[in-house]
C-alpha positions in Angstrom: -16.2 6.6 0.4 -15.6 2.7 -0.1 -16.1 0.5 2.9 -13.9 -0.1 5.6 -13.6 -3.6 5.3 -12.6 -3.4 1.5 -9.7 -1.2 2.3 -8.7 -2.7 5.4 -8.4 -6.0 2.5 -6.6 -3.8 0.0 -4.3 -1.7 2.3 -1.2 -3.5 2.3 -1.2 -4.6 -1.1 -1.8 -0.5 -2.0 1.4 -0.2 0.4 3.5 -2.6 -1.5 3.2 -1.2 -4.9 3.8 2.8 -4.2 6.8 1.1 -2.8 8.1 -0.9 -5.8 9.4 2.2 -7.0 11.0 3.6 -4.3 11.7 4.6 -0.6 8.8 6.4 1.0 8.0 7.6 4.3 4.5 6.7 5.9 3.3 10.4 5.4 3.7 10.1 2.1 2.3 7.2 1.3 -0.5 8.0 2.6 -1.0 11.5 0.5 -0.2 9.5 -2.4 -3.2 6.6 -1.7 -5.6 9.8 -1.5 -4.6 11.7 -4.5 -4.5 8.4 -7.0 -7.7 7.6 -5.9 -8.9 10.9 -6.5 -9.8 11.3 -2.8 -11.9 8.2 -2.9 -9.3 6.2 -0.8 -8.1 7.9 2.2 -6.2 6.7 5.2 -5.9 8.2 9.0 -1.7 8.8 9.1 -1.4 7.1 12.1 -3.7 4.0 10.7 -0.9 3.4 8.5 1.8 2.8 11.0 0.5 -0.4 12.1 0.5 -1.9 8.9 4.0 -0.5 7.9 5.1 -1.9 11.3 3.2 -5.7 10.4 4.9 -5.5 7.0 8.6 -4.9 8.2 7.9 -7.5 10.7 6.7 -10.0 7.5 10.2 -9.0 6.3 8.1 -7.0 3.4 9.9 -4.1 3.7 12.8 -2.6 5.9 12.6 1.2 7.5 15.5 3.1 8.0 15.1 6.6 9.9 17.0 9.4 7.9 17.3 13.3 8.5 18.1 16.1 6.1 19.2 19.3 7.5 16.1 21.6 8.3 13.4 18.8 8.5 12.4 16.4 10.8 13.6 13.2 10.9 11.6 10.3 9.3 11.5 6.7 8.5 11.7 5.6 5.0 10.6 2.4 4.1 12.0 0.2 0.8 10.5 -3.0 -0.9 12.3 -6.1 0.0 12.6 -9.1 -2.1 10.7 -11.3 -0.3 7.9 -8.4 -0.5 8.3 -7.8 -4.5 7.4 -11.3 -4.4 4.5 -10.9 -2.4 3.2 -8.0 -4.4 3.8 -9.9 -7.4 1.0 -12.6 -6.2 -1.1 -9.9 -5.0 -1.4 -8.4 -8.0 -2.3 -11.7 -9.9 -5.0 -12.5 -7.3 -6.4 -8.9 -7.0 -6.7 -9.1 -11.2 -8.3 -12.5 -10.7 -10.7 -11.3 -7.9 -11.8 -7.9 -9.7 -12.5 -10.3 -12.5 -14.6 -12.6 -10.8 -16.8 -9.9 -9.3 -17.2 -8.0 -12.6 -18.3 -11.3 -14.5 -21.0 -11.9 -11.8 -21.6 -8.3 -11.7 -22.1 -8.4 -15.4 -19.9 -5.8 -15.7 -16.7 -6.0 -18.4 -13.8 -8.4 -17.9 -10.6 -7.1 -16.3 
């Protein structure tokens, strides 16, 4: 629904934050994105991979493959500190940026 180049902006910031809570695997952060946006975000699986890999490699987060008995094995990914850090900032400069646009927009302030 929303442009590609606004989620490609927003991806690994959405990334960060279902992660502040705790371990995910890629699957389901993915599911997640598309059912808090009400369907209006959604995200190819495997398009997610890349950035999950660009974000460990940042040092954002760490992966660690775990396996229960009768399902497939997965990788889980956790928030570092350096990356609750990072989200931190992003948040401030997303709030900043929505504002911004909604004061040229005319719209309310965020």
């Amino acid at each position: 629904m929303f442009n590609r180049e606004l989620k490609k902006g927003s991806t690994e910031l959405l990334v960060l934050a279902l992660l502040e809570s705790r371990p995910r695997h890629g699957y389901e952060l993915g599911k997640l994105i598309e059912s808090r946006s009400e369907g209006r975000l959604q995200f190819r699986i495997g398009s997610l991979y890349p950035i999950l890999c660009r974000l460990e490699d940042k040092g954002l987060i760490t992966g660690k493959w775990m396996e229960k008995p009768g399902a497939r094995r997965r990788r889980f990914y956790r928030l570092t500190s350096a990356g609750r850090s990072v989200l931190a900032a992003q948040r401030t400069v997303w709030r900043e940026f929505i504002s911004a646009v909604n004061q040229v927009l005319g719209g309310e302030h965020a």
